[in-house]
N, CA, C and O atoms as a GROMACS GRO file, in nm:
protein
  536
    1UNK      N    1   0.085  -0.117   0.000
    1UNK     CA    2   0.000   0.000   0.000
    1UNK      C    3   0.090   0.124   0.000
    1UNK      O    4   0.184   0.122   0.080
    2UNK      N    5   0.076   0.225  -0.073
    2UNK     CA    6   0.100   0.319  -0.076
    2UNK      C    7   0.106   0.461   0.012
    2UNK      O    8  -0.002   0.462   0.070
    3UNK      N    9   0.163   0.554   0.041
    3UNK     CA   10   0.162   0.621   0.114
    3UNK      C   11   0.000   0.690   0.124
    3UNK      O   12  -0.078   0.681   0.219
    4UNK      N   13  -0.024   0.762  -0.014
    4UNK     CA   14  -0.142   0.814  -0.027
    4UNK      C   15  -0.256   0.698  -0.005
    4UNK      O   16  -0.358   0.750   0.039
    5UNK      N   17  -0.268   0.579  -0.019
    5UNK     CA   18  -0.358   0.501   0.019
    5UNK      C   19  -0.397   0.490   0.171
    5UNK      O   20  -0.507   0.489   0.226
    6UNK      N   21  -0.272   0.484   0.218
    6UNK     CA   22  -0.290   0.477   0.369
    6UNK      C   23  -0.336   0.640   0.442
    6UNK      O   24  -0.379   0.649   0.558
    7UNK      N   25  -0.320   0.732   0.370
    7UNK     CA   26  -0.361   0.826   0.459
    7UNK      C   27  -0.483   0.863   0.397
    7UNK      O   28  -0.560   0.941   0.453
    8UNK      N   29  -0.513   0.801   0.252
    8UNK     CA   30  -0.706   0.780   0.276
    8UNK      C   31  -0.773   0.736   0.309
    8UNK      O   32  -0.888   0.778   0.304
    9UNK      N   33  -0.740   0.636   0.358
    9UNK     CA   34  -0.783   0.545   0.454
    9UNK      C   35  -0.825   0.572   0.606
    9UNK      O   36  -0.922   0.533   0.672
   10UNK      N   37  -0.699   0.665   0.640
   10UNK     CA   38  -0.695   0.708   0.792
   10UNK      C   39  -0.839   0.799   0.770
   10UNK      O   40  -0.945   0.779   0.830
   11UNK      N   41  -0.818   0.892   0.679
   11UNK     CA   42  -0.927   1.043   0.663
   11UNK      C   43  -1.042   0.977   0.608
   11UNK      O   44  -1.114   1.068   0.566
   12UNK      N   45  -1.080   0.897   0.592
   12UNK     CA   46  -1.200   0.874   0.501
   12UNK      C   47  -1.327   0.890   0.557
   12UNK      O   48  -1.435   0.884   0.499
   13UNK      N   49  -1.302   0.911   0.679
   13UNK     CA   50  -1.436   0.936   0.795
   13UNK      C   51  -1.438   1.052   0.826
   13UNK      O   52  -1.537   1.094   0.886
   14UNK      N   53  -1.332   1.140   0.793
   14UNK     CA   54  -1.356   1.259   0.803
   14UNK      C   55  -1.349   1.346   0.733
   14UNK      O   56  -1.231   1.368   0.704
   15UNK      N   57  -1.434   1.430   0.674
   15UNK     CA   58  -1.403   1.489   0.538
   15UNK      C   59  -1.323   1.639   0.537
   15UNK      O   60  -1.284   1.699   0.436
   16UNK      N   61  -1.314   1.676   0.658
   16UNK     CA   62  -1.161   1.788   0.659
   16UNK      C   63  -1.063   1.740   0.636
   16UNK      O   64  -0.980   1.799   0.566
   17UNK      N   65  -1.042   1.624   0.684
   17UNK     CA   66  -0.869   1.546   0.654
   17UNK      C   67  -0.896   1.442   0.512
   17UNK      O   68  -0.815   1.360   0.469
   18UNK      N   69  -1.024   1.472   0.460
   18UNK     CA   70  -1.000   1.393   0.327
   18UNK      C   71  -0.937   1.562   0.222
   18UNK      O   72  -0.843   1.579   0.144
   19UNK      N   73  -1.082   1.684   0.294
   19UNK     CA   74  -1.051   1.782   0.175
   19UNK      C   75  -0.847   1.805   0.196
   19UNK      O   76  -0.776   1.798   0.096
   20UNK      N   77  -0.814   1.819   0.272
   20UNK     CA   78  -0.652   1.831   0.319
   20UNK      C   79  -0.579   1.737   0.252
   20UNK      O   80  -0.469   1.767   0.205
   21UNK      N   81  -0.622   1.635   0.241
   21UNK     CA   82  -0.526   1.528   0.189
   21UNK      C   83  -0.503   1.552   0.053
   21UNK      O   84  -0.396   1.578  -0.001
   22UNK      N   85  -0.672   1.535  -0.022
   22UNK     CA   86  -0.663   1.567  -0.140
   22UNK      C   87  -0.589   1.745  -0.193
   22UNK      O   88  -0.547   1.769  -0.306
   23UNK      N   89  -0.591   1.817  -0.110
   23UNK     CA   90  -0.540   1.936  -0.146
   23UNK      C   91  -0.379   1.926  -0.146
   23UNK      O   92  -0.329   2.007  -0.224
   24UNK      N   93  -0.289   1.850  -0.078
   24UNK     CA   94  -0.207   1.806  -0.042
   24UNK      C   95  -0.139   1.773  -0.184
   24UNK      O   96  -0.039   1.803  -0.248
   25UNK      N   97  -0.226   1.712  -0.191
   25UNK     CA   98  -0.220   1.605  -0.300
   25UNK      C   99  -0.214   1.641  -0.399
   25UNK      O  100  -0.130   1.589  -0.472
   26UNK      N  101  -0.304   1.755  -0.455
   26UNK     CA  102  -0.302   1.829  -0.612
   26UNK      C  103  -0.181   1.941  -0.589
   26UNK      O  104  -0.109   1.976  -0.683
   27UNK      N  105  -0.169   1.984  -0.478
   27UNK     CA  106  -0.075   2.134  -0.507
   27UNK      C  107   0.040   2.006  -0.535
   27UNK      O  108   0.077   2.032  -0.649
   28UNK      N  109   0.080   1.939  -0.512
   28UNK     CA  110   0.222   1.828  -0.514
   28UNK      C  111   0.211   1.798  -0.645
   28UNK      O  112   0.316   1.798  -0.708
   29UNK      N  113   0.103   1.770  -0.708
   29UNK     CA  114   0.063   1.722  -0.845
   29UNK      C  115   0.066   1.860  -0.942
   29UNK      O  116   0.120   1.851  -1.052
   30UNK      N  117   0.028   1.943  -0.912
   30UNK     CA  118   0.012   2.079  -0.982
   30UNK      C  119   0.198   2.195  -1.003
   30UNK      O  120   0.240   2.272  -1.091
   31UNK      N  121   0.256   2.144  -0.868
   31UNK     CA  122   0.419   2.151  -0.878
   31UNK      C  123   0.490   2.088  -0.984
   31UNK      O  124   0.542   2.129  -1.088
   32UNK      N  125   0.480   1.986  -0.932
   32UNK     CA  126   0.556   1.853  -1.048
   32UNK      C  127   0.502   1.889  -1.175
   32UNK      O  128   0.585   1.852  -1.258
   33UNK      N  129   0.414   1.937  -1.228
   33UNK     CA  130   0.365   1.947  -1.362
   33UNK      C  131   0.410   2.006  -1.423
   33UNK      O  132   0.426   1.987  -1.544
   34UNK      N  133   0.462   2.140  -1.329
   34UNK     CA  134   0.514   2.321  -1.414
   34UNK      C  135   0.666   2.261  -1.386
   34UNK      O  136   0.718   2.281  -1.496
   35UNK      N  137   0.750   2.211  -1.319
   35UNK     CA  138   0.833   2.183  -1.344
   35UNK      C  139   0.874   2.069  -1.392
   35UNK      O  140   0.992   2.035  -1.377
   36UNK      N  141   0.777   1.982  -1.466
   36UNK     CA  142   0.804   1.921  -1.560
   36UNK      C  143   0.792   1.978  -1.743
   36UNK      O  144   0.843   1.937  -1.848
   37UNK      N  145   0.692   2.095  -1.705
   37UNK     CA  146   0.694   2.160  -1.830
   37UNK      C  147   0.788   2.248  -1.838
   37UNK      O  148   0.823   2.268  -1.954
   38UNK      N  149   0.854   2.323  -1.744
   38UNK     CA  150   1.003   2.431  -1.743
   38UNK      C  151   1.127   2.305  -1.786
   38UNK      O  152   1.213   2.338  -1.867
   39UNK      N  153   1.130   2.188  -1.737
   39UNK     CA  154   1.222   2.093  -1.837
   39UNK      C  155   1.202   2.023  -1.950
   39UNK      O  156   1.290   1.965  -2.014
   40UNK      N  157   1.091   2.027  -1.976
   40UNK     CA  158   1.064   2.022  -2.137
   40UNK      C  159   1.088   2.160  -2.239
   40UNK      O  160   1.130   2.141  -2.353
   41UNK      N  161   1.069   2.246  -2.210
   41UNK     CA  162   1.102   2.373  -2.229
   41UNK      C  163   1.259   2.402  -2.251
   41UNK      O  164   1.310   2.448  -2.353
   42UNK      N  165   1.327   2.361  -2.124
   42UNK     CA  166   1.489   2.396  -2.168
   42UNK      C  167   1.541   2.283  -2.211
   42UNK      O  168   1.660   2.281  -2.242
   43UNK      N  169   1.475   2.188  -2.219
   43UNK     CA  170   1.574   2.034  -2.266
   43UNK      C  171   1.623   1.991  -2.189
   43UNK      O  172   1.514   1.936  -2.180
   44UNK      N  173   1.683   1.953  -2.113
   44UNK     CA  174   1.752   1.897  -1.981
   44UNK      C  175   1.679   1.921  -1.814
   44UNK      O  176   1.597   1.993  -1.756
   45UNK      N  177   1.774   1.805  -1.787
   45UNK     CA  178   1.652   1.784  -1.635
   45UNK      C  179   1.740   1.896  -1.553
   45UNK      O  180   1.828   1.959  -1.612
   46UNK      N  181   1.708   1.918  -1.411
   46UNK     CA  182   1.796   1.983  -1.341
   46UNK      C  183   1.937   1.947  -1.320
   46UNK      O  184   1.963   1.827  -1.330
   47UNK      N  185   2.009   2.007  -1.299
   47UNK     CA  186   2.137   1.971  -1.219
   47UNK      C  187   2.224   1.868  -1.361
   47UNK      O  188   2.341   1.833  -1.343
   48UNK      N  189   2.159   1.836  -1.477
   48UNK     CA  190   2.219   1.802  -1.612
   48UNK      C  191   2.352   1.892  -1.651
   48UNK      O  192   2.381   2.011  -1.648
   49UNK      N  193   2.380   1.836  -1.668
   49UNK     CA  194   2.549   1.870  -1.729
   49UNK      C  195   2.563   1.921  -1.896
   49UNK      O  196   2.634   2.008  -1.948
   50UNK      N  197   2.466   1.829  -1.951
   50UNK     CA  198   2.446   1.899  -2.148
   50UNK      C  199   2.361   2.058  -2.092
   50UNK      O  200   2.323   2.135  -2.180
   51UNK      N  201   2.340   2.090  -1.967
   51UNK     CA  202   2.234   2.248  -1.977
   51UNK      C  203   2.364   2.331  -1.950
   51UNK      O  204   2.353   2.448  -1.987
   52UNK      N  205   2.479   2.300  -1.896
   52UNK     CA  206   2.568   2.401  -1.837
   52UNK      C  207   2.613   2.486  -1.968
   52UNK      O  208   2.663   2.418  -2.058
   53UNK      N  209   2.604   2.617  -1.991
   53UNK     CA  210   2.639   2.694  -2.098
   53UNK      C  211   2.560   2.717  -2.252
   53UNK      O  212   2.598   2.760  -2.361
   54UNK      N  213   2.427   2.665  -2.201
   54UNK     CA  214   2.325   2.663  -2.306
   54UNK      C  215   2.242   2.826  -2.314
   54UNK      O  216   2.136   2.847  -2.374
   55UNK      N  217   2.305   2.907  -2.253
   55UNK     CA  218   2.248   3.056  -2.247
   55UNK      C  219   2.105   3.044  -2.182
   55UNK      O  220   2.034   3.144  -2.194
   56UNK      N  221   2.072   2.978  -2.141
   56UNK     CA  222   1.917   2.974  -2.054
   56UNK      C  223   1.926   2.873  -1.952
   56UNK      O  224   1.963   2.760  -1.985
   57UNK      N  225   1.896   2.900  -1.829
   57UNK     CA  226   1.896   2.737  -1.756
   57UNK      C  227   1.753   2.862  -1.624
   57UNK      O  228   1.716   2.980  -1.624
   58UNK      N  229   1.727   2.744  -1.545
   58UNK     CA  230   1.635   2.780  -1.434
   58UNK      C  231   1.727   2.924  -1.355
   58UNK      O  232   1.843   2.966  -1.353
   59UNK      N  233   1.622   2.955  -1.309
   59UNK     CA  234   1.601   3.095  -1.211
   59UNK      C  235   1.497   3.116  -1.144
   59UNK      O  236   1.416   3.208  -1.152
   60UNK      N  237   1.505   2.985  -1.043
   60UNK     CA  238   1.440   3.000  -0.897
   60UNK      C  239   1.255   3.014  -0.950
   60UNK      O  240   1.218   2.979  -1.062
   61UNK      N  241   1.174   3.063  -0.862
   61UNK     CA  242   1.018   3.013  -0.894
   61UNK      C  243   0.956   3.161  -0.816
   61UNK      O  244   1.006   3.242  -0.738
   62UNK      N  245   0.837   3.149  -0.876
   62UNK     CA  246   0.768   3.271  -0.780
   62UNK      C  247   0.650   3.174  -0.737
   62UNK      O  248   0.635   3.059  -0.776
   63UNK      N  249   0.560   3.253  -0.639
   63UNK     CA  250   0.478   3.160  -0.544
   63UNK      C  251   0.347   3.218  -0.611
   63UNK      O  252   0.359   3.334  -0.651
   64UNK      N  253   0.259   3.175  -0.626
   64UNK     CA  254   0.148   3.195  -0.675
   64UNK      C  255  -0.016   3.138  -0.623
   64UNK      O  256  -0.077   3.058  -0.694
   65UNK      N  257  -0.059   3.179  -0.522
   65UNK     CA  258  -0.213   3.122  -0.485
   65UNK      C  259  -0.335   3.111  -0.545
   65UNK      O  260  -0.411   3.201  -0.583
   66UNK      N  261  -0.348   2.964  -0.550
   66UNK     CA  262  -0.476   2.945  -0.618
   66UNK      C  263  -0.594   2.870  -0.578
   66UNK      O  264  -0.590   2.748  -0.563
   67UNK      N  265  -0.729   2.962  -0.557
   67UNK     CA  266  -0.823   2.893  -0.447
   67UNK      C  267  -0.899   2.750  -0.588
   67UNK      O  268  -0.927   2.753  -0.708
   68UNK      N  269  -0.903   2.681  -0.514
   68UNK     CA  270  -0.988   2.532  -0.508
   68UNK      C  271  -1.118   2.441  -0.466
   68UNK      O  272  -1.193   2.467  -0.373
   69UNK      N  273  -1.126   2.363  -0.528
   69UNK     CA  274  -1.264   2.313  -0.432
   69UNK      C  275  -1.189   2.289  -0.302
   69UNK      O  276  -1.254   2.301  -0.198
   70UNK      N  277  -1.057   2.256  -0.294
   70UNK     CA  278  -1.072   2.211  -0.145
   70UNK      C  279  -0.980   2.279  -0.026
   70UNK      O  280  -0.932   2.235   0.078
   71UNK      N  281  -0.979   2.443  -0.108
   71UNK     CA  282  -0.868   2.541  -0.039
   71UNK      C  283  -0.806   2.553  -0.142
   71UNK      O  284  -0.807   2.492  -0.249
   72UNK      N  285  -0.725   2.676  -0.084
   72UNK     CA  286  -0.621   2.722  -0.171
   72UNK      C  287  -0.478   2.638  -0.155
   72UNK      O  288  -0.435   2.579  -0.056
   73UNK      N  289  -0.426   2.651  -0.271
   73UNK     CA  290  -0.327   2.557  -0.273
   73UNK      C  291  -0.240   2.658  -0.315
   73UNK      O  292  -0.280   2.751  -0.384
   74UNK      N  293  -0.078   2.642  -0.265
   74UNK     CA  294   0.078   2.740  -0.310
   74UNK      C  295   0.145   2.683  -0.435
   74UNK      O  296   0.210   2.579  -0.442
   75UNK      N  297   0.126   2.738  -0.499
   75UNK     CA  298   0.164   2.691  -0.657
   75UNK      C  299   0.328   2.763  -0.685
   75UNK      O  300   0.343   2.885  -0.681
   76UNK      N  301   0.450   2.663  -0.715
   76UNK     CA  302   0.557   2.737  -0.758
   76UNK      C  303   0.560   2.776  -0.854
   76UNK      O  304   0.536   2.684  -0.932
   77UNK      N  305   0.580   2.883  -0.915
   77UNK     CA  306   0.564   2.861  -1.044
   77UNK      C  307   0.714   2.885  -1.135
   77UNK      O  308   0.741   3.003  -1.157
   78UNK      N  309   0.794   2.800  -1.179
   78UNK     CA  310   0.939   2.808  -1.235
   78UNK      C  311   0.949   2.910  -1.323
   78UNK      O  312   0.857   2.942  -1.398
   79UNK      N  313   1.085   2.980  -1.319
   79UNK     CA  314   1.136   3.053  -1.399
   79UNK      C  315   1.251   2.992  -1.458
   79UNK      O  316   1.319   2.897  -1.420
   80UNK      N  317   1.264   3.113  -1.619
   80UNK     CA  318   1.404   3.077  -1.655
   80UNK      C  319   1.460   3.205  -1.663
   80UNK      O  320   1.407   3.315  -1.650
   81UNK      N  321   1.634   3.155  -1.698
   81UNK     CA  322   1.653   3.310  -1.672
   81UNK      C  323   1.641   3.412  -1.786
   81UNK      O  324   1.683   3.527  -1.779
   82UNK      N  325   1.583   3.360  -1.886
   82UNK     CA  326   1.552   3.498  -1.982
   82UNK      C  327   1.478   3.522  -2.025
   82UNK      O  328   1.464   3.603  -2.116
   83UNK      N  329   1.357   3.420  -1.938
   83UNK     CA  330   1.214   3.506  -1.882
   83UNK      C  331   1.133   3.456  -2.022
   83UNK      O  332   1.019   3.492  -2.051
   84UNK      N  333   1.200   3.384  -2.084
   84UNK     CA  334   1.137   3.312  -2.237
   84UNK      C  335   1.041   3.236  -2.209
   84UNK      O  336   0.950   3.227  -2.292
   85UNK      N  337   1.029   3.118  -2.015
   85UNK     CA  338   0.947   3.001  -2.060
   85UNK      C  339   0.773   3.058  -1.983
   85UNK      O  340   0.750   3.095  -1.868
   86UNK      N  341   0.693   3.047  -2.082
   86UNK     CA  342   0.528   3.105  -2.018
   86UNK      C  343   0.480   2.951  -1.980
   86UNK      O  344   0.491   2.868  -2.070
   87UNK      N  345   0.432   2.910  -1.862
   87UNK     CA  346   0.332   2.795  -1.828
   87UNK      C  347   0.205   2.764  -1.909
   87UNK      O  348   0.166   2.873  -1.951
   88UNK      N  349   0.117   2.664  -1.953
   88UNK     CA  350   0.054   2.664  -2.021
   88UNK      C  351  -0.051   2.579  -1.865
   88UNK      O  352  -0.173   2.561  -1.866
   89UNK      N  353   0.024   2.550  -1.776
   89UNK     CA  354  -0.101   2.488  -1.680
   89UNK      C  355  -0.184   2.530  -1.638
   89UNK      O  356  -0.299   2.490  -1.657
   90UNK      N  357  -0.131   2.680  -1.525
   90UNK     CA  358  -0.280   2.742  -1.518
   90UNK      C  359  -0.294   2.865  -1.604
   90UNK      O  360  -0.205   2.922  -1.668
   91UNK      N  361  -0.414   2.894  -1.594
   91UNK     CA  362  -0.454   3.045  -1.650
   91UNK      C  363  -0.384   3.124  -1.598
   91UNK      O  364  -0.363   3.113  -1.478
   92UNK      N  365  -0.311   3.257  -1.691
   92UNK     CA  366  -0.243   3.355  -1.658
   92UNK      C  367  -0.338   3.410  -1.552
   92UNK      O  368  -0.452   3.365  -1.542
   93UNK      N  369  -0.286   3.521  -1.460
   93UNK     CA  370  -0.383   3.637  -1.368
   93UNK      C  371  -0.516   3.528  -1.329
   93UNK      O  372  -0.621   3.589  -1.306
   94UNK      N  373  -0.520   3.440  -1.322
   94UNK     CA  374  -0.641   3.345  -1.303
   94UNK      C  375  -0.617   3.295  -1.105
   94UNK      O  376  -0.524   3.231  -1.055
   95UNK      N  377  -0.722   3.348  -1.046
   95UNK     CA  378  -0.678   3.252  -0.910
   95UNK      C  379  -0.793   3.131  -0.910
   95UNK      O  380  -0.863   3.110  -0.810
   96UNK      N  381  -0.803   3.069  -1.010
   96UNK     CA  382  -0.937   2.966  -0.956
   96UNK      C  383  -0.919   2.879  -1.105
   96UNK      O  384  -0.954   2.893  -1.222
   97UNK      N  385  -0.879   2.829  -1.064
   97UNK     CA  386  -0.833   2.687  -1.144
   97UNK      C  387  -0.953   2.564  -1.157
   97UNK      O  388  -0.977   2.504  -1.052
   98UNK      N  389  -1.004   2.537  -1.240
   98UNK     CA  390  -1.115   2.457  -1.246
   98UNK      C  391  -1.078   2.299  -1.306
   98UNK      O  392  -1.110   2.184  -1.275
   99UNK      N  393  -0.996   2.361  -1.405
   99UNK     CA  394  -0.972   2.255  -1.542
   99UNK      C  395  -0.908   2.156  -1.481
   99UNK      O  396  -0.954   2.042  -1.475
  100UNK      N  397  -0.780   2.194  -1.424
  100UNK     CA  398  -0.682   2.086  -1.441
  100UNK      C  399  -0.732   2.029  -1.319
  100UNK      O  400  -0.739   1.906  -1.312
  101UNK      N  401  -0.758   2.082  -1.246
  101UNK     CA  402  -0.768   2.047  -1.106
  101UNK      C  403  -0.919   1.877  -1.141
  101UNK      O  404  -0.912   1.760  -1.103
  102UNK      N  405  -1.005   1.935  -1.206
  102UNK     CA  406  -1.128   1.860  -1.230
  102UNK      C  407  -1.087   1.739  -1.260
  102UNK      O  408  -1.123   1.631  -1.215
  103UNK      N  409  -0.950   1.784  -1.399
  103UNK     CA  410  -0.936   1.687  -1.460
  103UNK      C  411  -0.895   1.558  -1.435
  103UNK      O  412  -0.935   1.450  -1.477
  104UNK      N  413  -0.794   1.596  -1.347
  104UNK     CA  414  -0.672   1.507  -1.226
  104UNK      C  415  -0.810   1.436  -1.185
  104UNK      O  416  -0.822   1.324  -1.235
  105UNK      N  417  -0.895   1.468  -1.121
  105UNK     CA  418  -0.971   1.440  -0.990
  105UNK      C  419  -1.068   1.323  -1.095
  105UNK      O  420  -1.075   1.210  -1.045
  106UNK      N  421  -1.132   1.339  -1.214
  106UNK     CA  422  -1.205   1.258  -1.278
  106UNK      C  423  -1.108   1.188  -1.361
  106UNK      O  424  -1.174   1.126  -1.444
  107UNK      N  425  -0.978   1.166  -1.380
  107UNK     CA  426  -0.928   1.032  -1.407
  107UNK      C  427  -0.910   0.957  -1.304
  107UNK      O  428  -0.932   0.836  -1.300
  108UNK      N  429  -0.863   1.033  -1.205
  108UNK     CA  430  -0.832   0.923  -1.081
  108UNK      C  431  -0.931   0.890  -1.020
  108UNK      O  432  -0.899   0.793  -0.951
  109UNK      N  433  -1.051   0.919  -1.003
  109UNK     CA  434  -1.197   0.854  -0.996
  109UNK      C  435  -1.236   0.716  -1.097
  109UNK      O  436  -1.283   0.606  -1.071
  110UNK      N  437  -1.199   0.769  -1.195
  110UNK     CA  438  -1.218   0.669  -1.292
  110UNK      C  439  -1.146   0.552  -1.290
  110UNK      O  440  -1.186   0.474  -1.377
  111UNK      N  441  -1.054   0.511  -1.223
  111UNK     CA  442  -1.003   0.438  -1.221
  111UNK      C  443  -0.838   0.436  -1.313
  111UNK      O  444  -0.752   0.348  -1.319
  112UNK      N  445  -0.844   0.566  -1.372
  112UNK     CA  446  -0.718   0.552  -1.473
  112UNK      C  447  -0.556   0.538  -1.349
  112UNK      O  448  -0.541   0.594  -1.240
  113UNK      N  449  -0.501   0.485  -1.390
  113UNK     CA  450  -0.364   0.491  -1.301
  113UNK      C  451  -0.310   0.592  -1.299
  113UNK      O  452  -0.363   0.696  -1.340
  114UNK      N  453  -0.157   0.582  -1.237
  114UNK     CA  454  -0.087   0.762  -1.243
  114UNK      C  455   0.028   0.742  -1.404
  114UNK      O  456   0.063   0.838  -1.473
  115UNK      N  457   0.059   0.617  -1.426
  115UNK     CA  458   0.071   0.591  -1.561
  115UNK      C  459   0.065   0.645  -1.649
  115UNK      O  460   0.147   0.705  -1.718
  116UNK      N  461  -0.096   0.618  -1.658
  116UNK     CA  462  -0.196   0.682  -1.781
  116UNK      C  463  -0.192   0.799  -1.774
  116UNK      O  464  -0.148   0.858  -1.872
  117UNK      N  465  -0.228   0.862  -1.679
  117UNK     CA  466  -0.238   1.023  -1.672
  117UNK      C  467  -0.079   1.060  -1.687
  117UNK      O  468  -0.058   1.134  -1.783
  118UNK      N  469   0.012   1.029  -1.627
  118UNK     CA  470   0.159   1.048  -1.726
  118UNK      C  471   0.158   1.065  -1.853
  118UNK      O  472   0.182   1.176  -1.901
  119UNK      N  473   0.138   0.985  -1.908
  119UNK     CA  474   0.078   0.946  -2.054
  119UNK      C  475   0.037   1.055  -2.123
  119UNK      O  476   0.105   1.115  -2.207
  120UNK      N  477  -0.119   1.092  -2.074
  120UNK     CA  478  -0.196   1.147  -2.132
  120UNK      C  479  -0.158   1.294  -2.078
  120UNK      O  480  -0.231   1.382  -2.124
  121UNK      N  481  -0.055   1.338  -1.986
  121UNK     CA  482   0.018   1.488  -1.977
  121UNK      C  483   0.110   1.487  -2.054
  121UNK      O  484   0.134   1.606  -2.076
  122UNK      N  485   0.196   1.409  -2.124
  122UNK     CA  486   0.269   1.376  -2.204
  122UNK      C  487   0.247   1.410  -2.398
  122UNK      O  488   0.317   1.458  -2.487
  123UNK      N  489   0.110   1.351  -2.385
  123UNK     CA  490   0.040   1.379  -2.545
  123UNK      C  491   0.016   1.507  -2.530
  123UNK      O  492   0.055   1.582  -2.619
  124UNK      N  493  -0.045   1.553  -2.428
  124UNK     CA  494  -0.164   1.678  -2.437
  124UNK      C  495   0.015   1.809  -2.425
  124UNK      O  496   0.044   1.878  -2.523
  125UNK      N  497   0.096   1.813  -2.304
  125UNK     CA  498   0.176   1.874  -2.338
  125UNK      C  499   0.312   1.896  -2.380
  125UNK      O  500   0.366   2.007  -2.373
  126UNK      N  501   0.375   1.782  -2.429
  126UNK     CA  502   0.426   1.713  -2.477
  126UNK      C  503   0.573   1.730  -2.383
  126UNK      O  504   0.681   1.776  -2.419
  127UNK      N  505   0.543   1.686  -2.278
  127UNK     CA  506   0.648   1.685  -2.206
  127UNK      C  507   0.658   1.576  -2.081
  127UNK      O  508   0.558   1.554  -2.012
  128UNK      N  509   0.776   1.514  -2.056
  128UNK     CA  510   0.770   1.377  -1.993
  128UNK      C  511   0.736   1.416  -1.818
  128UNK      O  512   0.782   1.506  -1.748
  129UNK      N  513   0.661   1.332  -1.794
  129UNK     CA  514   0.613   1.286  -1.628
  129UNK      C  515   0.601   1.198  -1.617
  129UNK      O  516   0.512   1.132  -1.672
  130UNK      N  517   0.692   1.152  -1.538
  130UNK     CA  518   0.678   1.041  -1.436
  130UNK      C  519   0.603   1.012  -1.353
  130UNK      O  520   0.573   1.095  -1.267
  131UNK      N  521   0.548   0.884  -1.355
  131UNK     CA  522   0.446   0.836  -1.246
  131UNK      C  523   0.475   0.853  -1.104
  131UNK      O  524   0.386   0.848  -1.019
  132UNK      N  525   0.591   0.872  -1.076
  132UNK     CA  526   0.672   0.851  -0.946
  132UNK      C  527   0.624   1.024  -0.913
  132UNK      O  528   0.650   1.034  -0.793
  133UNK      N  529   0.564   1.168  -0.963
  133UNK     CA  530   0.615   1.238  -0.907
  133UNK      C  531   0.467   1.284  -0.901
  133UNK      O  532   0.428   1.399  -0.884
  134UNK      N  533   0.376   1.151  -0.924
  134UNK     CA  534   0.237   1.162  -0.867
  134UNK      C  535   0.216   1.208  -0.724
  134UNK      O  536   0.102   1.218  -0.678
   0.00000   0.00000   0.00000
């Protein structure tokens, strides 16, 4: 069993520590995404050795709040340093995120794995995620 299994398990009777968990859960999911799209963007993963001297590499993140069905969640949002890479996850000036957030929430209802939804963040923005950073 999984980490996240076991602490739905614990909350499942209570629905403050389910909305928490799950909020937990998407801002972690909603992180990993933008900085999986800022390394699709520069080509190389962090701390890569082919990025050293490529005239662009990361420059730190700004913090960005965005309210939710289940609270607001702290969104990093990555920079580069010549200010070239724009996010395509959430809406610019947007604090209320509907889409992605829905979307996450009705595959993994559905039964799809973290796999698939790798996968299918992969087609839609053509940039690699790992199941592991579900």
């Amino acid at each position: 069993m999984n980490d996240f299994t076991k602490d739905f398990a614990q909350a499942l009777f209570n629905p403050d520590k389910i909305n928490d968990l799950l909020r937990k859960e998407l801002q972690q999911a909603v992180n990993n995404l933008l900085e999986a799209e800022l390394t699709a963007f520069l080509g190389y993963d962090p701390y890569a050795r082919n990025g050293w001297n490529t005239g662009n590499s990361r420059n730190g993140a700004y913090f960005r709040k965005v309210d939710t069905q289940f609270g607001p969640i702290e969104v990093q949002v990555p920079r580069d340093r010549n200010g070239q890479f724009h996010q395509h996850t959430l809406p610019d000036y947007k604090q209320h995120s509907d889409i992605l957030e829905s979307m996450i929430i009705k595959l993994y209802s559905k039964g799809v794995t973290t796999r698939d939804i790798a996968d299918l963040i992969e087609k839609m923005y053509g940039s690699h995620y790992s199941p592991a950073q579900n």
